[in-house]
C-alpha positions as CSV (number, residue, x, y, z in Angstrom):
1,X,-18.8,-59.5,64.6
2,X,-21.0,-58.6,61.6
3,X,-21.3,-54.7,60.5
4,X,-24.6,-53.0,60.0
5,X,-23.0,-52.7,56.2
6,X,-21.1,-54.5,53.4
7,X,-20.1,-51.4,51.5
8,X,-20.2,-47.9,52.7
9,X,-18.5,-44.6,50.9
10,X,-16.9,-41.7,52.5
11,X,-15.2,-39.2,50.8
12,X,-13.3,-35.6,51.0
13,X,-10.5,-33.6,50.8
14,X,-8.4,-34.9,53.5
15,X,-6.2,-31.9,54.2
16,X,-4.0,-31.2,57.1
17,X,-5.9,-34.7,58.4
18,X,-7.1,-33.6,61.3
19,X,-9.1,-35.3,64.6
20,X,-12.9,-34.4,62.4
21,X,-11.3,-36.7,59.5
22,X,-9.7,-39.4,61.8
23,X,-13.3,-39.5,63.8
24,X,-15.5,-39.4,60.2
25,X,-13.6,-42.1,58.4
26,X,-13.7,-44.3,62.3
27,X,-17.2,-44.5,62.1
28,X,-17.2,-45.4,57.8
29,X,-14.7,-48.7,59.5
30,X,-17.0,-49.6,62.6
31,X,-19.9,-49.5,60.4
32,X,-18.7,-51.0,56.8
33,X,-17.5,-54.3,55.6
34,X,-15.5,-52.4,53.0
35,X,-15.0,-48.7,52.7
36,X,-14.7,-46.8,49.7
37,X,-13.0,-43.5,50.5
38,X,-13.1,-40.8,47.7
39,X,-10.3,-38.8,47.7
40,X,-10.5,-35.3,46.0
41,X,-7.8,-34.8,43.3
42,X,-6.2,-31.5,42.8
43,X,-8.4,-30.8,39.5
44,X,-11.3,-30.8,41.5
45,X,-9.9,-29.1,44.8
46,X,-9.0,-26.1,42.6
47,X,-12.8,-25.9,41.3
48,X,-13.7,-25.9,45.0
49,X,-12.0,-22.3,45.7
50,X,-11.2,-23.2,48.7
51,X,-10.1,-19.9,50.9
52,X,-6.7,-21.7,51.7
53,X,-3.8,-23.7,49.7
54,X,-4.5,-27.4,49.6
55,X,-1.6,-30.1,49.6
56,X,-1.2,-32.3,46.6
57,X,-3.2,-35.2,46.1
58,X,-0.1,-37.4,46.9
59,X,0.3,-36.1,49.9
60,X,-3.0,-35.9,51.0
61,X,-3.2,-39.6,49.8
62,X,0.1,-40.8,51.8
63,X,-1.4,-39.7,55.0
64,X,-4.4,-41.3,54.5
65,X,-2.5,-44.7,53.9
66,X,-1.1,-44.2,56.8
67,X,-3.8,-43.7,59.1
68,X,-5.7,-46.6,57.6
69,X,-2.1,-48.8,58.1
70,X,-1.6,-47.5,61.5
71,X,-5.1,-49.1,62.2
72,X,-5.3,-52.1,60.3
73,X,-7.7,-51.1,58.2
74,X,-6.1,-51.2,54.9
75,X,-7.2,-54.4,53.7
76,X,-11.3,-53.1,54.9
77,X,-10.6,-50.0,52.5
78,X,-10.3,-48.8,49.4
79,X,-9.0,-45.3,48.3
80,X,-10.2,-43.8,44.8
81,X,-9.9,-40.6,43.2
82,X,-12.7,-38.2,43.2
83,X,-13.0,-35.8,39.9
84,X,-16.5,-34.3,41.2
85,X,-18.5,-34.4,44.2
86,X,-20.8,-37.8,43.0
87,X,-17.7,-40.0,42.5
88,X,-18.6,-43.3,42.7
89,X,-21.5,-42.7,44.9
90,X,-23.4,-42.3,42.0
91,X,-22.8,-45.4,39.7
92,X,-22.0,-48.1,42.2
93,X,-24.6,-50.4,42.3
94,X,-22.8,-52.3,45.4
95,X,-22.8,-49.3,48.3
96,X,-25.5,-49.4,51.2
97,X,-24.7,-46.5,53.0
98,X,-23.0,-43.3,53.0
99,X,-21.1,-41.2,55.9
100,X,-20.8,-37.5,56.2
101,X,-20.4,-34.8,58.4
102,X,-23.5,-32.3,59.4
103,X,-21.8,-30.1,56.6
104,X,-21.6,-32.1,53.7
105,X,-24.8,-33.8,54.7
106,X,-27.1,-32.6,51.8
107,X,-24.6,-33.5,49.3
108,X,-25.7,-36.9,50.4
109,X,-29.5,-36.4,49.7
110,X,-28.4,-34.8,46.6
111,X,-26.9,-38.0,45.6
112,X,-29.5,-40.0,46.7
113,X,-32.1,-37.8,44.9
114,X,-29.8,-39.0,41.9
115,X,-29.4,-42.3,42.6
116,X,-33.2,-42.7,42.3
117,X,-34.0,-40.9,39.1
118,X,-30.8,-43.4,37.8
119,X,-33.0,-46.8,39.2
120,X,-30.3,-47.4,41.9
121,X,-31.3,-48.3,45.5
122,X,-30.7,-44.4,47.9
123,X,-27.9,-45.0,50.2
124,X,-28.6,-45.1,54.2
125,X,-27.2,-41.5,55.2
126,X,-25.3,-41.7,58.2
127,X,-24.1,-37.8,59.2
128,X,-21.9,-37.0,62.2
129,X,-21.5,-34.3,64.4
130,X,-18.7,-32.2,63.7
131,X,-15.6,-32.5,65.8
132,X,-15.1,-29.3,68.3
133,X,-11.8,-27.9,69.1
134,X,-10.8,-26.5,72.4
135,X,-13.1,-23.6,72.1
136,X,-16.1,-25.1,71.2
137,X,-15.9,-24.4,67.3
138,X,-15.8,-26.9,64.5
139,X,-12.2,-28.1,63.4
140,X,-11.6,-27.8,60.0
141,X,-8.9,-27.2,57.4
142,X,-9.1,-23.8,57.4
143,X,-9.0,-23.0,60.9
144,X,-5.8,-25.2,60.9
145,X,-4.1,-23.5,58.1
146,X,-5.4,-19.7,59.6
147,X,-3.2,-21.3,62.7
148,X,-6.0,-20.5,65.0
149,X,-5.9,-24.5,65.6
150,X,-3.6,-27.4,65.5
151,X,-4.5,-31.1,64.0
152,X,-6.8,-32.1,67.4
153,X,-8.5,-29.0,67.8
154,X,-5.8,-27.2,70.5
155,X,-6.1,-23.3,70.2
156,X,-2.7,-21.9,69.0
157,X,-1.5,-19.1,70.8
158,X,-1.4,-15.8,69.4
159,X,2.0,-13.3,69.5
């Protein structure tokens, strides 16, 4: 069965993968031949600020080998270090499309707004819906390391 794409790029952080990652990175695979999937390195996480620690690259980058293994989708994908938000978003002349969540969605037109003044074709932006947890919320990274939430989105209990 043919995909809509022959080269689509995803990219993020990856920490504490969660059930928002598993579902973005899904929909990068159903849609892309091949899938390029930036991967933040610790350089750039720690010019993020992000409120929370963040697990080393290497471990952020063993989980995501495994999800991809677990599915068969390792041969379909490709894993690259990201130094900045472009990666290779910017400079490959290959990609067609692009997924992101709602939230990182205008770093997309950003890059598209790039891509144009650089001659390069804009990328088809495909954003999805951020992933809810149990109480209707967004899961994310934070909320997981807060332990307000677990990996799919279950509310922790309190003491």
């Amino acid at each position: 069965m043919s995909k809509p794409f022959k080269f689509v790029a995803v990219g993020g952080t990856f920490d504490e993968f969660h059930k928002g990652h598993r579902v973005l990175l899904e929909r990068a695979l159903k849609i892309g031949e091949h899938v390029l999937i930036g991967l933040c390195t610790d350089d750039f996480v720690q010019k993020m600020l992000k409120p929370h620690k963040i697990a080393p690259f290497a471990v952020r980058l063993e989980e995501l080998k495994g999800f991809l293994l677990k599915h068969g989708w390792l041969d379909h994908a490709k894993i690259v270090p990201l130094y900045d938000a472009y990666g290779p978003a910017l400079t490959n002349e290959r990609l067609e499309a692009i997924v992101v969540s709602e939230e990182t969605e205008a770093r997309a037109h950003e890059i598209n707004k790039k891509r144009i003044e650089m001659n390069l074709q804009p990328l088809h932006i495909i954003a999805i819906r951020m992933v809810l947890a149990q109480n209707c919320k967004p899961i994310s990274t934070t909320r997981i390391r807060r332990l307000e939430i677990d990996r799919e989105g279950r509310l922790l209990k309190r003491k």
